[in-house]
ZADO-1210 file (C-alpha; in nm, 4 decimals, padded with zeros to 6 digits):
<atoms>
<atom x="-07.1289" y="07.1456" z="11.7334" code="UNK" pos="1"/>
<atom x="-07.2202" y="06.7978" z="11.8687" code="UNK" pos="2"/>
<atom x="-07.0180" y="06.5994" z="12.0907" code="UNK" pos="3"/>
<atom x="-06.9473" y="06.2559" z="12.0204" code="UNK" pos="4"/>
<atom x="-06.6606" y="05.9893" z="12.0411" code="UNK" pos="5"/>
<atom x="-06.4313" y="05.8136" z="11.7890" code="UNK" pos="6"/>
<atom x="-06.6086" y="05.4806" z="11.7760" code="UNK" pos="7"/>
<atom x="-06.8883" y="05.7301" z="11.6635" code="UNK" pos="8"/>
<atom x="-07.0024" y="05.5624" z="11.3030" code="UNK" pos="9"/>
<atom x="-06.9489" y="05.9384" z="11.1752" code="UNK" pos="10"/>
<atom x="-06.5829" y="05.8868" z="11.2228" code="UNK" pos="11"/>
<atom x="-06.5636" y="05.5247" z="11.0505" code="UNK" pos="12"/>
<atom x="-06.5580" y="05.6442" z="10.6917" code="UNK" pos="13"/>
<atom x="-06.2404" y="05.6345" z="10.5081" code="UNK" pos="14"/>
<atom x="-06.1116" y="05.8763" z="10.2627" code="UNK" pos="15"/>
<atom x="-05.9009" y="05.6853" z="09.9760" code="UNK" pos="16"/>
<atom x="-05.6631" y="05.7346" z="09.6905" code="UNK" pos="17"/>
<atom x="-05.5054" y="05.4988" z="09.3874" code="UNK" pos="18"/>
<atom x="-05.2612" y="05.6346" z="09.1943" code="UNK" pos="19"/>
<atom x="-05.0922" y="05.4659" z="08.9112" code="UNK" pos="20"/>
<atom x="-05.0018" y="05.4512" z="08.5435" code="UNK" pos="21"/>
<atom x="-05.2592" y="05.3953" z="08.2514" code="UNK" pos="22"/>
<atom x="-05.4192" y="05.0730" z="08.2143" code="UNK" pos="23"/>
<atom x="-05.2203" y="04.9029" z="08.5794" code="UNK" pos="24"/>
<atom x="-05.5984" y="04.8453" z="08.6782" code="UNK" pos="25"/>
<atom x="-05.7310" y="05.1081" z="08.8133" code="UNK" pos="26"/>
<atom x="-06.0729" y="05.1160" z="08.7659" code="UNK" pos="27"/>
<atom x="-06.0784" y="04.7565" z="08.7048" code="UNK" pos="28"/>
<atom x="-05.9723" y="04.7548" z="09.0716" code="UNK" pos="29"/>
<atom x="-06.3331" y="04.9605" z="09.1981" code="UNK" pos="30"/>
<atom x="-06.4930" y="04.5757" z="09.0448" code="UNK" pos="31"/>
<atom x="-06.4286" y="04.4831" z="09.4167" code="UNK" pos="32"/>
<atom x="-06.6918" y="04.7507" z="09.5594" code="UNK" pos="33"/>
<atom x="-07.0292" y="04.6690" z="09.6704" code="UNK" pos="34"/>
<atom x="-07.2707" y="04.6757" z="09.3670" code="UNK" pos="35"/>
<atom x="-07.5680" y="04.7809" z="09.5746" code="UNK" pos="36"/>
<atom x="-07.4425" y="05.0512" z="09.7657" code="UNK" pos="37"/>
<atom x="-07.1681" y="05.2008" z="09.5624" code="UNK" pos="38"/>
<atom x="-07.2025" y="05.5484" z="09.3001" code="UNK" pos="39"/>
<atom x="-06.9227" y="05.5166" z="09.0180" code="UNK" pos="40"/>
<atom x="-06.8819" y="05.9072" z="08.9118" code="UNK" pos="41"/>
<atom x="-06.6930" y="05.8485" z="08.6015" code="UNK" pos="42"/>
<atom x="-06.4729" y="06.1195" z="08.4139" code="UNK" pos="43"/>
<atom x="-06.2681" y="05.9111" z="08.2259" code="UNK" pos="44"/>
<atom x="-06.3402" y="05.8530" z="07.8668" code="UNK" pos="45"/>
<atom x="-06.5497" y="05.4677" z="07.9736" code="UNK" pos="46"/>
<atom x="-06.5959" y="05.2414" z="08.2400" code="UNK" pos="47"/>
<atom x="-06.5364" y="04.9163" z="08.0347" code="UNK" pos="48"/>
<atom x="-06.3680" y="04.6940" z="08.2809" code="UNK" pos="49"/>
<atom x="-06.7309" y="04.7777" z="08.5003" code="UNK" pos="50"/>
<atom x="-06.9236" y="04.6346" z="08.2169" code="UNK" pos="51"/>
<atom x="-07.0028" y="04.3289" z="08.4136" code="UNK" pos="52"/>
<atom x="-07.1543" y="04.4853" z="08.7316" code="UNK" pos="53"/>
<atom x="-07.4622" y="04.6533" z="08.8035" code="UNK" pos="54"/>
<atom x="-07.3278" y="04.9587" z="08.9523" code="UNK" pos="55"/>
<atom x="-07.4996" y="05.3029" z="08.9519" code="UNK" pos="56"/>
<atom x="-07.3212" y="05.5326" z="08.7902" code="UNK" pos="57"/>
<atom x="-07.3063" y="05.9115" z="08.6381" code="UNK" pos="58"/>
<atom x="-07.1279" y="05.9880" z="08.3787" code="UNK" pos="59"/>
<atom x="-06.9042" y="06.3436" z="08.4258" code="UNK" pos="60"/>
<atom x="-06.8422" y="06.5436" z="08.1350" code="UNK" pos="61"/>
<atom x="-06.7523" y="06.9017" z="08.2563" code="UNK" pos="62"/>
<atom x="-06.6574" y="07.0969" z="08.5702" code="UNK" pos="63"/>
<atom x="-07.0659" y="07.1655" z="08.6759" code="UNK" pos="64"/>
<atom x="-07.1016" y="06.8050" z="08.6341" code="UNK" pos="65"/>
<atom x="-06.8918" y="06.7874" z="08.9419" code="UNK" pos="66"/>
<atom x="-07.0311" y="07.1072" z="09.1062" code="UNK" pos="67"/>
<atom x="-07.3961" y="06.9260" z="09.0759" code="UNK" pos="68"/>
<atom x="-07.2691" y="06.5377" z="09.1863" code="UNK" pos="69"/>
<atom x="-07.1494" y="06.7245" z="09.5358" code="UNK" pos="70"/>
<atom x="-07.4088" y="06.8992" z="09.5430" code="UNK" pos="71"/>
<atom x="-07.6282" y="06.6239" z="09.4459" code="UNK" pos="72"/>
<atom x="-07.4705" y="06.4195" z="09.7699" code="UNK" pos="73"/>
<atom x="-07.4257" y="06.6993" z="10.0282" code="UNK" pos="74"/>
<atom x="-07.8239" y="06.7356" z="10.0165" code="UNK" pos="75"/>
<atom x="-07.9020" y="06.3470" z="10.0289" code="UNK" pos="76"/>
<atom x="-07.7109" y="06.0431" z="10.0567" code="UNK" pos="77"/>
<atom x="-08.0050" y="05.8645" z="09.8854" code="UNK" pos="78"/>
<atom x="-08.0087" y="05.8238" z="09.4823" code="UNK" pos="79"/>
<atom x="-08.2440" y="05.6809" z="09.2714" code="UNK" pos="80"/>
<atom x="-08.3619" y="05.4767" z="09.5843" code="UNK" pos="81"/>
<atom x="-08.0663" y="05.3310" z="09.7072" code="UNK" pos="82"/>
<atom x="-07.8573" y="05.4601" z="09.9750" code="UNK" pos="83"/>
<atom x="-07.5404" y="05.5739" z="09.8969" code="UNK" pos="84"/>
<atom x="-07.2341" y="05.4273" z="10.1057" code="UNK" pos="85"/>
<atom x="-06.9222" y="05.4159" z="09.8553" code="UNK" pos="86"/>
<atom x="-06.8595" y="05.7024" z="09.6440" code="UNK" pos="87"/>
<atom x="-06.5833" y="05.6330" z="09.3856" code="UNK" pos="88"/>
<atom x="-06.4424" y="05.8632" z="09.1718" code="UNK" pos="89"/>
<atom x="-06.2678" y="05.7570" z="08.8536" code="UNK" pos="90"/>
<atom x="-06.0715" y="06.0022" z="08.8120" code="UNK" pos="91"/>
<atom x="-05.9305" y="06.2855" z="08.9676" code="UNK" pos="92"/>
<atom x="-05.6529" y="06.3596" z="08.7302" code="UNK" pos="93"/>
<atom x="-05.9264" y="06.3990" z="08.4516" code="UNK" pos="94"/>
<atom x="-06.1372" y="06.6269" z="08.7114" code="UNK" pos="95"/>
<atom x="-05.8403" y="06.8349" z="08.6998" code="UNK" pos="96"/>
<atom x="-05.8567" y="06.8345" z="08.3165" code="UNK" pos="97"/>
<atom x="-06.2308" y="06.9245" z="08.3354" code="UNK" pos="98"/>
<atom x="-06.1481" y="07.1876" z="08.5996" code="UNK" pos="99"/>
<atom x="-05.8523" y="07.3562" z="08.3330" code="UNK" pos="100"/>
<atom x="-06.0730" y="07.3694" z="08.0572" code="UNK" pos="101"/>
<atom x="-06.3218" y="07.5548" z="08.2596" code="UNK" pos="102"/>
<atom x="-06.1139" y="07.7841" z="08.3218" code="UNK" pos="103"/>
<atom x="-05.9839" y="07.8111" z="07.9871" code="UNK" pos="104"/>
<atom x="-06.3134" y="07.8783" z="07.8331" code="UNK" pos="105"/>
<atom x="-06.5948" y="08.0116" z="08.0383" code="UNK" pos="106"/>
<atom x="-06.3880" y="08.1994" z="08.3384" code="UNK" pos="107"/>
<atom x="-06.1398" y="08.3684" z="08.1593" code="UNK" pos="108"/>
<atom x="-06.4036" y="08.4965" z="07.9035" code="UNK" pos="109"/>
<atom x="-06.6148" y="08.6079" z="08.1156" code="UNK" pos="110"/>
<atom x="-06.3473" y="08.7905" z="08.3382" code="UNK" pos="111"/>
<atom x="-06.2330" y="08.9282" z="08.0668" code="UNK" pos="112"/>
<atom x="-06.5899" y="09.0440" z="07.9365" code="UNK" pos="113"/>
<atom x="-06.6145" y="09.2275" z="08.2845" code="UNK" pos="114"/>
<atom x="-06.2803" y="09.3781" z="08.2902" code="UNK" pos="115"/>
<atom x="-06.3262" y="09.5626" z="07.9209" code="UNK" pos="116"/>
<atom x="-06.6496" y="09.6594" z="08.0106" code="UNK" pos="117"/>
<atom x="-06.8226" y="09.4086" z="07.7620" code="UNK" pos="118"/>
<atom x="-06.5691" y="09.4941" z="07.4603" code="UNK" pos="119"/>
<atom x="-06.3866" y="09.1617" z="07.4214" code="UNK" pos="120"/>
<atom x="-06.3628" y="08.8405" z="07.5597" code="UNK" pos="121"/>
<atom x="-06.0202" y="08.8160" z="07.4143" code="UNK" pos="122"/>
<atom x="-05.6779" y="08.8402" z="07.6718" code="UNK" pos="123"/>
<atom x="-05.4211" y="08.9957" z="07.5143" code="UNK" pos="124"/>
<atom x="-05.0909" y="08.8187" z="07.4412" code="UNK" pos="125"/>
<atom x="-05.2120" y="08.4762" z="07.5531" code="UNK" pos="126"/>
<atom x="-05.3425" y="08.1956" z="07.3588" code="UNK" pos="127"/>
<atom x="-05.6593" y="08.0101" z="07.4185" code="UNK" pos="128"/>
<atom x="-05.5285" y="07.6830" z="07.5993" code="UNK" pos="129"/>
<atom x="-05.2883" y="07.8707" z="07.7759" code="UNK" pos="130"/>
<atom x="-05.3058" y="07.9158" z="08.1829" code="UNK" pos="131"/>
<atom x="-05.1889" y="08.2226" z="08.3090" code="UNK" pos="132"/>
<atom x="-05.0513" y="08.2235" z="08.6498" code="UNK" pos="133"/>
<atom x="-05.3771" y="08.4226" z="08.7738" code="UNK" pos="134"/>
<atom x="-05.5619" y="08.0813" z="08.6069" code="UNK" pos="135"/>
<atom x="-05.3251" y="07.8419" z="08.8002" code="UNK" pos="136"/>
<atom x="-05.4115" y="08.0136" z="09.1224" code="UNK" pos="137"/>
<atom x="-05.7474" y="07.9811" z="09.0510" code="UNK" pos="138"/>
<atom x="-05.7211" y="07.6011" z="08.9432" code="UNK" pos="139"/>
<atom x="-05.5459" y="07.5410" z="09.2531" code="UNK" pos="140"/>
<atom x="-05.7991" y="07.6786" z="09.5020" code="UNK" pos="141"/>
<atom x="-06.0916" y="07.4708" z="09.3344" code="UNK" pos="142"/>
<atom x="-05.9500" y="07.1843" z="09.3348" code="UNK" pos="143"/>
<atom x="-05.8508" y="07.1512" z="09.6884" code="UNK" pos="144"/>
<atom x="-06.2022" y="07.3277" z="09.7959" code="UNK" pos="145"/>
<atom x="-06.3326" y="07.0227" z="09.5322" code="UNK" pos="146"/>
<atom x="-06.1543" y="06.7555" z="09.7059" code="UNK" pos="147"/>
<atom x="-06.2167" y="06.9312" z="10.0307" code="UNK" pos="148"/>
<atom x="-06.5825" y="06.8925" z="09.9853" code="UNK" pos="149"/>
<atom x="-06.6078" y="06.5295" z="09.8393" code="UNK" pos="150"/>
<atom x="-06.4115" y="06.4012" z="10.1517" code="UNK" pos="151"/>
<atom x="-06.6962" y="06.6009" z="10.4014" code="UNK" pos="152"/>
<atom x="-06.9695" y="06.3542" z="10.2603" code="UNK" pos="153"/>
<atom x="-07.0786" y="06.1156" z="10.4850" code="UNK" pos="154"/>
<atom x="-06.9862" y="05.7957" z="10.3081" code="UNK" pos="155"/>
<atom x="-06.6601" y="05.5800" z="10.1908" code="UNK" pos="156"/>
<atom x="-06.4356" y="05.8335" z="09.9420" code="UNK" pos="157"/>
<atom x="-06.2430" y="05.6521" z="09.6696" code="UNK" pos="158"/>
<atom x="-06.0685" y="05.8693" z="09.4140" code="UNK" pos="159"/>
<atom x="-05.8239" y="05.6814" z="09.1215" code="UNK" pos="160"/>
<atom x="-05.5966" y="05.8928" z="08.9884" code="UNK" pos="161"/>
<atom x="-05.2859" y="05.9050" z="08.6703" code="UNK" pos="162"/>
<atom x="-04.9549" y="05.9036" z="08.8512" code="UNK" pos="163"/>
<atom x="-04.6383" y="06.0720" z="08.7534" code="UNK" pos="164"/>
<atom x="-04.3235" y="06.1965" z="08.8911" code="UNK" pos="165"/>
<atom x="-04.2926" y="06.5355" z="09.0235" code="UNK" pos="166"/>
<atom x="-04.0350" y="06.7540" z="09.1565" code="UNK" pos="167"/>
<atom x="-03.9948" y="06.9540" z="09.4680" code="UNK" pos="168"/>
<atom x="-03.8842" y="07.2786" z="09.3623" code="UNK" pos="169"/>
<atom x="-03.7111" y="07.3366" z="09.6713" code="UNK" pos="170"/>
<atom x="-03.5258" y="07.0602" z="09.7570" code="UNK" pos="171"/>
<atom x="-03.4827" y="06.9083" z="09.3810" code="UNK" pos="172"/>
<atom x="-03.5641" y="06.5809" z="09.4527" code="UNK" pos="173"/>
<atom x="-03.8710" y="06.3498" z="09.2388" code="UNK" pos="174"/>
<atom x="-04.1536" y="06.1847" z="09.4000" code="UNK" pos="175"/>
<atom x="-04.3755" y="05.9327" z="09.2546" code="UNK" pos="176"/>
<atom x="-04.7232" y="06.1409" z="09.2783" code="UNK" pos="177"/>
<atom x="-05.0675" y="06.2045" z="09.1417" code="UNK" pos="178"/>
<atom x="-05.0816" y="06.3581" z="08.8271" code="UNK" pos="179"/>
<atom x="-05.2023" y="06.7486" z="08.9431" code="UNK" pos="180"/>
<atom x="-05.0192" y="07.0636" z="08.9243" code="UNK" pos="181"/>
<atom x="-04.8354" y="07.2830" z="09.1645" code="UNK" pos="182"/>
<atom x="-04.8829" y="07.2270" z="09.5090" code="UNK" pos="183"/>
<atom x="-05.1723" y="06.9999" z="09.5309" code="UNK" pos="184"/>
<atom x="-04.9645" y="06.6877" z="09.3934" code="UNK" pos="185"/>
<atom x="-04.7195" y="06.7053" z="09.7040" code="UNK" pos="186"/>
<atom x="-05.0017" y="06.8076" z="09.9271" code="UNK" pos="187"/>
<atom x="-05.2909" y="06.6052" z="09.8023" code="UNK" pos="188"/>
<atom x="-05.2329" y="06.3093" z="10.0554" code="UNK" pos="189"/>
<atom x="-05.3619" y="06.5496" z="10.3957" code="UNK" pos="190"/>
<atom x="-05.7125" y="06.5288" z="10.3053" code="UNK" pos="191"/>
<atom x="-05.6957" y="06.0978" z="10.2820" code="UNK" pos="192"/>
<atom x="-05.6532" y="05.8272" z="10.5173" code="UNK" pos="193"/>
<atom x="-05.5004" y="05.6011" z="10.2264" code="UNK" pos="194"/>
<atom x="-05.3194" y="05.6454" z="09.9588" code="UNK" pos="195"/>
<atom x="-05.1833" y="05.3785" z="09.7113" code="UNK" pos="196"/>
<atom x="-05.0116" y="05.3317" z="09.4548" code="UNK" pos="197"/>
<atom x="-05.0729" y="05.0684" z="09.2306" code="UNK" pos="198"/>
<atom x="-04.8039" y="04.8258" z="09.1223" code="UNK" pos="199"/>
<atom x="-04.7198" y="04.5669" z="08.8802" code="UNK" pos="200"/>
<atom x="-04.6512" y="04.2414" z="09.0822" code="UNK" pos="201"/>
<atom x="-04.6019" y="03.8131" z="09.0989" code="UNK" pos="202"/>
<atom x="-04.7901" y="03.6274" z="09.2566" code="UNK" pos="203"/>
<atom x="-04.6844" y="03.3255" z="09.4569" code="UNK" pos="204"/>
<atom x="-04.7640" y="03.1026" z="09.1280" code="UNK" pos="205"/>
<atom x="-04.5200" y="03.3001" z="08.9314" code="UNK" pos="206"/>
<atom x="-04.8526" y="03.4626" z="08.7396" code="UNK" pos="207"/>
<atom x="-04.8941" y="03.8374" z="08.6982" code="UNK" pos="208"/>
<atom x="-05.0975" y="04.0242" z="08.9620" code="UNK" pos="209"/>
<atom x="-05.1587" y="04.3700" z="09.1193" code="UNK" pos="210"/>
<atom x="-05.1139" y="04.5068" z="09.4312" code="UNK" pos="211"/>
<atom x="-05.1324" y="04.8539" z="09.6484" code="UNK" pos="212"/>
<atom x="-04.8007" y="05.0085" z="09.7919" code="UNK" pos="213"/>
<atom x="-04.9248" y="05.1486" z="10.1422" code="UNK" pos="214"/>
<atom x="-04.5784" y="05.3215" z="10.2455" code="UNK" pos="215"/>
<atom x="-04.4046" y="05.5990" z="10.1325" code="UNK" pos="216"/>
<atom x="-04.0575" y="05.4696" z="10.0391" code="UNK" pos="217"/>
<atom x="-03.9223" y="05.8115" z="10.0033" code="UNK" pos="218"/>
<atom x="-03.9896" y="05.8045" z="09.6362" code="UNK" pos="219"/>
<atom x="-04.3269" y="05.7052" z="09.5986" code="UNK" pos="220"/>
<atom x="-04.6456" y="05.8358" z="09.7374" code="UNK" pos="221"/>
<atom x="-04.8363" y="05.6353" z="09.9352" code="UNK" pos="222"/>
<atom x="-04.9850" y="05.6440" z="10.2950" code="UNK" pos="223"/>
<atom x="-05.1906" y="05.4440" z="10.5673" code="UNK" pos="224"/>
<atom x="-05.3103" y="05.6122" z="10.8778" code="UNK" pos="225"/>
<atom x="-05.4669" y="05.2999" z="10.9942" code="UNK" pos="226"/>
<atom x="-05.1793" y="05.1545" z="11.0902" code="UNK" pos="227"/>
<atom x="-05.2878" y="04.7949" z="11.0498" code="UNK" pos="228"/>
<atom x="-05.1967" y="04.7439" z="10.6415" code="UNK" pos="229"/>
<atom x="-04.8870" y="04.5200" z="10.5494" code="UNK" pos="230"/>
<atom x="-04.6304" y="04.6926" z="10.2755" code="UNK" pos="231"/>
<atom x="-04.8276" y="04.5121" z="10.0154" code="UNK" pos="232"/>
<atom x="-05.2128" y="04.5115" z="09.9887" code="UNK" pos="233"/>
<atom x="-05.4125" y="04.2653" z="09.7554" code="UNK" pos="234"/>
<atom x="-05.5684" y="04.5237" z="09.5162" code="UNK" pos="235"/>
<atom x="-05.9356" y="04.4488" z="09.6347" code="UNK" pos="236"/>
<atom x="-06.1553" y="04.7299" z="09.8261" code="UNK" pos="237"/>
<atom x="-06.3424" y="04.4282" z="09.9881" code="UNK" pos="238"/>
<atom x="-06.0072" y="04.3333" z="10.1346" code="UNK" pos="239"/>
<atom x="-05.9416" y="04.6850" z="10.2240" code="UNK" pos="240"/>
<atom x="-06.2589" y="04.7409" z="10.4134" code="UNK" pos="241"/>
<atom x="-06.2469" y="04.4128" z="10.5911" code="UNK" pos="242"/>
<atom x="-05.9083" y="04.4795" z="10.7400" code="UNK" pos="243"/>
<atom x="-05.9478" y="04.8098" z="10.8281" code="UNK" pos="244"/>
<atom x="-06.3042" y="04.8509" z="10.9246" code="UNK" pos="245"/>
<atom x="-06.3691" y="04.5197" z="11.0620" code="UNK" pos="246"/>
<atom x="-06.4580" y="04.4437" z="11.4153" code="UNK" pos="247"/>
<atom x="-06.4867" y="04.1659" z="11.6526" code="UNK" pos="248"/>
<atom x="-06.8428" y="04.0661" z="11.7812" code="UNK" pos="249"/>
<atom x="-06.8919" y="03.8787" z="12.1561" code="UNK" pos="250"/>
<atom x="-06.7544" y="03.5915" z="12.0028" code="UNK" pos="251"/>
<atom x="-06.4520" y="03.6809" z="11.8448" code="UNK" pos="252"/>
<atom x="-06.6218" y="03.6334" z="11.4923" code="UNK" pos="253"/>
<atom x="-06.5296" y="03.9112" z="11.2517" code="UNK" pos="254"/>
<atom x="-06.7881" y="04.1076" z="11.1571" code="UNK" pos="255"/>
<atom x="-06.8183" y="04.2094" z="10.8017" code="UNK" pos="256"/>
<atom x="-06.7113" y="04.5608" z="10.7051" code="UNK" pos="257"/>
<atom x="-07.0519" y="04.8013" z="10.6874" code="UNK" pos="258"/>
<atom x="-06.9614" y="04.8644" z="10.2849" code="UNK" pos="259"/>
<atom x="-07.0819" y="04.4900" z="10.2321" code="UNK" pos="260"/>
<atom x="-07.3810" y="04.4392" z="10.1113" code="UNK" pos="261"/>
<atom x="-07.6477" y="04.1705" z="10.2299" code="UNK" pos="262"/>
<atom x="-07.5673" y="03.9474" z="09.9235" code="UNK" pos="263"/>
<atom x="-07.2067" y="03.9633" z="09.9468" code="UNK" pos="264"/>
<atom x="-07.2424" y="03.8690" z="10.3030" code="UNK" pos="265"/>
<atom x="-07.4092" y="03.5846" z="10.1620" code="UNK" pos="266"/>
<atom x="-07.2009" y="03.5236" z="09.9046" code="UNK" pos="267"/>
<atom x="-06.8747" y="03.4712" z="10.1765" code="UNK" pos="268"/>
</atoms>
């Protein structure tokens, strides 16, 4: 165990989430990243609206895809040469997906196989794309050891995710959440500092825009333990990082976020 304090640069990286419906702009929003220092793990079918940026990025198609990526970035924070600062995730829903099918067809056979003693990998009574309640359990568990894990790395977390509305099954009411099962949708927003969901707005031209709800209305998930976001947030991870990360030098000047790269510095 090492003692430290909270202005320790271990405890300056933020773990985020964007929910929201299909095509609002999600991963068009992870545009506003630093090119040089950001990963773009990508489970969704493409990464079109990235077309336009250089960004280094892997391409997940299955659940040990996802297994190697962490363990990929638990053992170095360095790929290909360039040192790893933003991780972005696009998307977790679909990680869940990948997770499912997993467990659909490669744990359940092989549990099975061991349970007949090699006979069949066959479960009786249940179709193929079926979950049992022993395979929710077990989706469940991974996932939040999955998320778990990705939010331990030592860099900036950003996970996009499908939203829908959920209901608590004690109390009746539905909340506006991340598209996951069970649990984990109501409980998801413990392991991130920020979660937002991403809206359909106007800007102050009367022309259509986007923007990030930071507070939970009662309805709709959304959260910022920072403390210093408005309602509303431009939907911009520059603008994000600025605001929340930002510091003041000697001179009252506001130093850039550490995310930035040396060109965008430039650039502003």
């Amino acid at each position: 165990m090492k003692i430290t304090t909270t202005r320790s640069p271990a405890f300056g990286f933020t773990r985020s989430l964007v929910h929201g419906d299909s095509g609002i702009g999600k991963t068009t929003s992870l545009a506003t990243l630093p090119v040089e220092s950001t990963l773009i793990a990508g489970a969704e079918r493409g990464l079109l609206p990235l077309r336009e940026k250089d960004f280094m990025a892997v391409k997940i198609e299955s659940w040990t895809d996802i297994r190697e990526l962490v363990a990929m970035l638990s053992a170095s924070t360095t790929v290909d040469g360039r040192e790893i600062k933003v991780l972005a995730i696009d998307s977790l829903s679909e990680c869940n997906e990948l997770c499912k099918r997993h467990i659909l067809e490669v744990d359940r056979k092989a549990l099975t196989m061991e349970r007949t003693k090699g006979k069949t990998d066959k479960t009786g009574g249940i179709y193929d794309d079926q979950m049992t309640m022993e395979d929710w359990g077990i989706l469940g568990t991974r996932m939040t050891n999955f998320i778990s894990a990705v939010c331990h790395l030592p860099m900036q977390i950003i996970f996009t995710s499908l939203s829908t509305w959920s209901e608590d099954k004690i109390t009746g009411a539905t909340h506006r959440t991340p598209a996951l099962q069970g649990r984990l949708a109501q409980s998801c927003p413990a392991f991130f500092d920020f979660v937002f969901h991403m809206e359909a707005a106007v800007d102050s031209e009367g022309g259509a825009t986007r923007v990030w709800r930071t507070f939970n209305d009662g309805r709709i998930m959304a959260k910022d333990a920072s403390g210093k976001l408005d309602p509303f947030e431009p939907a911009s991870w520059k603008h994000i990082f600025k605001k929340v990360l930002g510091a003041k030098n000697g001179n009252g000047k506001a130093v850039e976020a550490k995310t930035e790269t040396k060109s965008e510095k430039a650039e502003a």
